[in-house]
N, C-alpha and C positions, 0 to 999 in steps of 0.2 A: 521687581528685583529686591524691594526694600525688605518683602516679606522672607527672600530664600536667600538662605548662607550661599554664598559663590565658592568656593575651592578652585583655585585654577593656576595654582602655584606653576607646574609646568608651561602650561599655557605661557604665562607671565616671564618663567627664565626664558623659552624660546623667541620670544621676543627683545627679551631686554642681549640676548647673543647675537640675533640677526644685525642689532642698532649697532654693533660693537662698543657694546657700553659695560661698566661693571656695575656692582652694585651700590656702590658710591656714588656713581654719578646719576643713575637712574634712581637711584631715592631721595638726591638733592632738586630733579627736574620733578619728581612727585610729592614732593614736599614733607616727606617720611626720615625716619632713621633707617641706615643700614640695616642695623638689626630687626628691624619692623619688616622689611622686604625680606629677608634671609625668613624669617617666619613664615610668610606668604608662601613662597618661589618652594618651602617644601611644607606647604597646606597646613598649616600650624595653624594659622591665621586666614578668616575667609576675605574678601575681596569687602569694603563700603563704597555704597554709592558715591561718596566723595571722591573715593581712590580713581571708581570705573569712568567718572565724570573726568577725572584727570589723565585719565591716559586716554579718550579718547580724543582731549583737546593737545594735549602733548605732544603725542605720539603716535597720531590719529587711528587707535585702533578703536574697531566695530566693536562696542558691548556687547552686539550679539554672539561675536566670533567668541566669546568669555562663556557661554550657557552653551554647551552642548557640541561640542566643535569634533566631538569624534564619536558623535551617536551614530553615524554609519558605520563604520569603524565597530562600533560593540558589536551591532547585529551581526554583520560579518564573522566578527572573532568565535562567538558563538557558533557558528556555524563551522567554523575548524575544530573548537575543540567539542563541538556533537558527533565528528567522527568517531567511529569504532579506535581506530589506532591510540585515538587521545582521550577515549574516555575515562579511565582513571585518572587522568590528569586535569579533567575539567574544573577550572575555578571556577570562586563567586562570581560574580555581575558585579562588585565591588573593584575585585584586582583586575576583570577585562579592563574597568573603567578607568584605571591608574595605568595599564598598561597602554591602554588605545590615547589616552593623555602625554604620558610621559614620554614615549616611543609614538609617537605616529607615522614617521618613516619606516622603524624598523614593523609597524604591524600591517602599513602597506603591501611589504614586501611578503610576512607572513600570508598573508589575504591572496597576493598573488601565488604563491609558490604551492598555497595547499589548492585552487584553483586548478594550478597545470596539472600537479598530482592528483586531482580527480577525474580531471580529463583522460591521461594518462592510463590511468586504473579502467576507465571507460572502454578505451580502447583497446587497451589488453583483453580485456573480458570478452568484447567480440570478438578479438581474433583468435582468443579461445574458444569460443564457441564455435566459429568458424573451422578451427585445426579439427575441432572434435567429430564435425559432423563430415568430414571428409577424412576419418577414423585414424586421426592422427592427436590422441589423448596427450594433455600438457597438466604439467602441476602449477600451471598459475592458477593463484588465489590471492585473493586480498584480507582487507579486515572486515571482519562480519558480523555485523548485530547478531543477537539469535534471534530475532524475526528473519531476517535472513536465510541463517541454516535451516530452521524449522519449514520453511518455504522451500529451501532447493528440495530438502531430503525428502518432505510429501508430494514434491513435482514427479519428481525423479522416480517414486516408488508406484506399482496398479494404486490406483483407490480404491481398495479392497483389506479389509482386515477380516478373515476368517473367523477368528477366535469371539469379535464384537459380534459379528453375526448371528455366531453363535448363542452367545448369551442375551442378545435382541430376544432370538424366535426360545430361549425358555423363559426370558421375561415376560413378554406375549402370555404365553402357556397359564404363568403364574398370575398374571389381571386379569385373564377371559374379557378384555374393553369389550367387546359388542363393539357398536356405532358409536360407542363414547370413548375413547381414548383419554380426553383428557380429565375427564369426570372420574375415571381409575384410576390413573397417574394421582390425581389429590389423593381419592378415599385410601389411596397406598402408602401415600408420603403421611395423614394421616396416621393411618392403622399401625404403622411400622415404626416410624421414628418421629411421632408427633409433632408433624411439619405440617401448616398450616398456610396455603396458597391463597393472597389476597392481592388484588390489582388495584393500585394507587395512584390519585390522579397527578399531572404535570408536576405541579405547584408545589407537590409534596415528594416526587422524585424528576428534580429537574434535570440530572446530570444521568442518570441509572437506565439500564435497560431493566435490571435483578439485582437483585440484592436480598441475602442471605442474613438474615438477623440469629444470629446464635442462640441468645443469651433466651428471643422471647419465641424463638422455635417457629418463624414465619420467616413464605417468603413472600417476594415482595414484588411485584412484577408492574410495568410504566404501564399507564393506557394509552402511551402514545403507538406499543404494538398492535399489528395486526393478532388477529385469531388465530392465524398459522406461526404465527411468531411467539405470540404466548406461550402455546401447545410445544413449539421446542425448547423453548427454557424448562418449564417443566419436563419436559423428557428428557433434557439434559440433565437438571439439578438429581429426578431420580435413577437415570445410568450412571452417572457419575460415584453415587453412594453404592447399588447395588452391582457393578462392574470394578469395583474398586481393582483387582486382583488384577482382572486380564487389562485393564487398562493400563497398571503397572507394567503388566510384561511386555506389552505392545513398543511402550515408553521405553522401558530396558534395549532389545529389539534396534528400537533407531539410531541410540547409541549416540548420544548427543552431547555437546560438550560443556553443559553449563545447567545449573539447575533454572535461570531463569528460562532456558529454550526448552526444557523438562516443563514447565508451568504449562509454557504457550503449546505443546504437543499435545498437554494434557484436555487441554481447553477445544483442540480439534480435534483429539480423537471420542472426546465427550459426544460433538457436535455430530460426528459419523452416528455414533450410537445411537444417538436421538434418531436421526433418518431412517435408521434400519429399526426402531421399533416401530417409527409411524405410518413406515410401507415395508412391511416383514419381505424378505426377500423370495420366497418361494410365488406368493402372490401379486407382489409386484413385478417379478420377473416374465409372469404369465399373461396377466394384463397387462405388461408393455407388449408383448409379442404378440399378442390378440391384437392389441390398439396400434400396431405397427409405429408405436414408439409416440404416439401423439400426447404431448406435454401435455395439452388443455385436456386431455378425456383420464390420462395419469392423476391429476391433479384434483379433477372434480371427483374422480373417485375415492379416492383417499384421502378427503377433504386436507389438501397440503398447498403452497404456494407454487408459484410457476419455478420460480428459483428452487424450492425445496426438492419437487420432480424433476426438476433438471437434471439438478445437482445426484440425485440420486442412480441416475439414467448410468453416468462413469461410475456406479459401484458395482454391475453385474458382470462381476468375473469370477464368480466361484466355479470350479473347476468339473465338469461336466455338466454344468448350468449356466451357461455363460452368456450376455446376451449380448449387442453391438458394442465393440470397445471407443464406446464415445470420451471425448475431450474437454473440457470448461476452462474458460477464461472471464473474466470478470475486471471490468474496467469504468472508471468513471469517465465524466466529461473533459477532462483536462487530458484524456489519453494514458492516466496511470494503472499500470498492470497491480491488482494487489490479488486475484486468488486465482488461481492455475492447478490445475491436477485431470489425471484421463483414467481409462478403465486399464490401460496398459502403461502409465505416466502419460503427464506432456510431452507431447514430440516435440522438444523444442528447436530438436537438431534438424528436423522434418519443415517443420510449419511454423515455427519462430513467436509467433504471434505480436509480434512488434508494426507489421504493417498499416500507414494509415488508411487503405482502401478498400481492409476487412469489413464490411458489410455492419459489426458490431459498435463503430464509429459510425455511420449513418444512422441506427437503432434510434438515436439520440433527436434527431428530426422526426419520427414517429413514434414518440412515445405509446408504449401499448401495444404495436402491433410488432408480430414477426416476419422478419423477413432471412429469405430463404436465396442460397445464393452457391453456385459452386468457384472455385476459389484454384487457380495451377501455381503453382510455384517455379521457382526458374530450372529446375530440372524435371520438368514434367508431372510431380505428382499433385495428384487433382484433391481437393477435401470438399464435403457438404457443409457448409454453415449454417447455421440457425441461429439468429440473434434477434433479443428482445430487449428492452428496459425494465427493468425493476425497481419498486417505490421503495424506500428506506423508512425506516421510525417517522408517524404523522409530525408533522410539528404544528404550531399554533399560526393564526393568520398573517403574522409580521415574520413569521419565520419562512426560510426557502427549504423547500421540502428536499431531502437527498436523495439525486437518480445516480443509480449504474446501470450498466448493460451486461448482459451475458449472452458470450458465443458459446455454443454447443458443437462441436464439429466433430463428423468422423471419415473414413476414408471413403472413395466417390464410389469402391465397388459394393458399400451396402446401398446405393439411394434406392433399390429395387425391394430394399427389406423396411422402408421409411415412408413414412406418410407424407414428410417434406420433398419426398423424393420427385415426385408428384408437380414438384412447383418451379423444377428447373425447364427453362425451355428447352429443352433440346440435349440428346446423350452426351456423356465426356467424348473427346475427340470433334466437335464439330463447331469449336468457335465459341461456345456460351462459357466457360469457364474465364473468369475474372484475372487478370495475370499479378499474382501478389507477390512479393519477397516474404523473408523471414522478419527484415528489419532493414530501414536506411542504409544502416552502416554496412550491410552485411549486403544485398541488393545491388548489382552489379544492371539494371533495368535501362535502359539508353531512353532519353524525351520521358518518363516519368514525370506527369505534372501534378501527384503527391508527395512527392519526393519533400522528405525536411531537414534529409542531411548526405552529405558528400559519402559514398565507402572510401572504408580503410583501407580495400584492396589495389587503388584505383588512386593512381596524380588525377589533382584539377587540371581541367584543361582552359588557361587562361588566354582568349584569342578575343582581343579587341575589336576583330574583323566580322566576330561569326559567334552568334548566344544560342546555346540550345533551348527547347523548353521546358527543362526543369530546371530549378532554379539552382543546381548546382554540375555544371558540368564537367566532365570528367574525362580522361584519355582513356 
């Protein structure tokens, strides 16, 4: 303590109010001038080890309670004003700490009340989703990051952009790659705009997947990526300069309400493009249909990742060309959804994808292999699963390497046109489909023993006599 200034003036009034003391009497029992404490009580003046030594013998308060007495309090507060609704208004880390000090009651109550109001907003949203998919459209909305928007609006939309497709297969035309793809992509970046692609180790881009150097006309790529991951930055860095046009319009198109979610669109719709020159769509389309849609034989052909085939698998809907309108969802171990899109949108209103029984949560106990699984929902419709794990950026030996998993799903009456189809025991209708919800809340499912949250549709049913087995039951 001797080393660090104390400020805890509040602190210090709250105490000396609770005593019913004034500041007269509490700085004759501290052996101070009034006006020495009046400094203090509003942080003029920091706290001496003599002062802290005496109010602990005085007035037996903890020195520790004097360091730090509303650092949960900050983090919390933080967390209210990272909402959307409060972002413009977010303070320093300075004023949290005056406020979470000075006011501790009233930031209690803050802490609480934006709590129920998340809750609150939680539960509105499914029973918005709920109204919707029993086609009873509501204008609840809340407050939305644009990672947010940018996410509903490319759920919501085919993953399909005609116009990139386009410009993929006369980009194609214009590298002639052969077996090299990525050896053209340089010699192009290169020839064109004197862009110079170099892969740089850890140590020297610790934090970077790419990075773009202006000034000395390189770029700059981690070696902690894989070869197929290399391969897409570079295809992005050169769709992104030679698509400029239609990627704009695309952008225009989504109609989005912020230039920061304009960035983040621009950034996915880069990522499409990349896909569509690394599997041109006319011959991917073809060898998927030949290979009856098999990831691993898509993938070794096209030297691309199992995620990159995947992912590409929901882009075949151009229109008299169209292939399985397959589904993606992509989640980590903690159960978080971050990338969603199908060849006709996410049917979120269909298949929810919030269930913890989906097949793409178990992936995670087999790292590496797929598994293949058909899936009912509680009004009868049946879907194909296909879920795998996916390795993230290598990291170094003290570091935890990043897994997700991705589900592939589409409806049960293509499994006849799928190589996965193959791996369900037995036709839909006979008992082998898995019985899933869309989501807990939404999951009306009776004895559910993945169940992790009560529906909104549905009173608890509290009977001291009689537990069902899932852990929340319900009338």
């Amino acid at each position: 303590m001797a080393d660090q200034k104390i400020f805890a003036g509040p602190r210090i009034r709250r105490i000396r109010v609770a005593k019913g003391l004034t500041q007269t009497a509490m700085a004759e029992g501290l052996g101070i001038s009034p006006s020495y404490l009046n400094l203090i009580e509003r942080n003029q003046r920091p706290l001496t080890v003599q002062l802290i030594l005496k109010l602990a013998s005085v007035y037996k308060v903890d020195p520790h309670e004097l360091q730090g007495e509303a650092r949960g309090s900050i983090s919390a507060l933080k967390e209210v004003f990272g909402d959307p609704l409060l972002a413009g208004e977010l303070p320093g880390d300075q004023e949290l700490i005056e406020l979470a000090e000075a006011a501790p009651n009233a930031s209690a109550a803050m802490i609480k009340l934006f709590r129920a109001y998340r809750e609150q907003a939680e539960r509105l949203s499914d029973l918005n989703e709920l109204l919707a998919r029993e086609g009873r459209a509501t204008a609840l909305s809340g407050a939305r990051l644009p990672i947010d928007e940018v996410h509903e609006i490319f759920e919501r939309r085919p993953n399909h952009f005609a116009a990139l497709e386009e410009e993929a297969e006369a980009f194609t035309s214009v590298l002639d790659p052969g077996d090299d793809l990525y050896g053209a992509l340089k010699a192009w970046l290169k020839r064109e705009y004197g862009i110079v692609v170099k892969v740089l180790p850890v140590a020297t881009m610790p934090n970077w997947r790419r990075r773009y150097d202006r000034h000395s006309q390189r770029l700059f790529l981690s070696e902690r990526l894989s070869p197929f991951d290399q391969l897409r930055e570079v295809a992005m860095e050169a769709c992104l300069i030679r698509m400029t046009v239609a990627v704009a319009g695309e952008i225009q198109a989504l109609k989005l309400g912020t230039d920061e979610a304009r960035r983040l669109a621009r950034f996915e719709l880069g990522r499409y493009a990349a896909h569509a020159l690394m599997m041109p769509y006319q011959a991917f389309h073809a060898a998927a249909v030949r290979a009856r849609y098999d990831i691993d034989v898509l993938r070794s052909r096209f030297g691309v990742s199992f995620e990159q085939a995947a992912n590409r698998l929901t882009m075949l809907q151009r229109p008299g060309l169209s292939g399985v309108p397959f589904f993606m969802l992509e989640v980590d171990n903690a159960g978080n959804r971050f990338r969603k899109a199908g060849g006709q949108g996410f049917p979120q209103n269909r298949f929810g994808g919030g269930c913890p029984k989906l097949p793409v949560h178990a992936a995670f106990a087999l790292p590496g292999q797929i598994l293949v699984e058909a899936v009912e929902m509680p009004d009868g419709a049946e879907f194909l699963c296909i879920a795998r794990t996916l390795e993230g950026p290598q990291g170094s030996f003290s570091e935890r390497p990043r897994r997700t998993a991705l589900l592939l799903g589409c409806d049960i009456g293509f499994r006849d046109e799928i190589v996965y189809g193959a791996g369900l025991p037995a036709k839909a209708g006979q008992g082998a489909a898995t019985p899933v919800g869309p989501a807990c809340r939404l999951c009306e499912r009776i004895g559910c023993l993945a169940r992790a949250e009560p529906p909104v549709t549905r009173p608890l049913g509290l009977d001291e006599m009689v537990t069902g087995l899932s852990a929340f039951d319900f009338q």
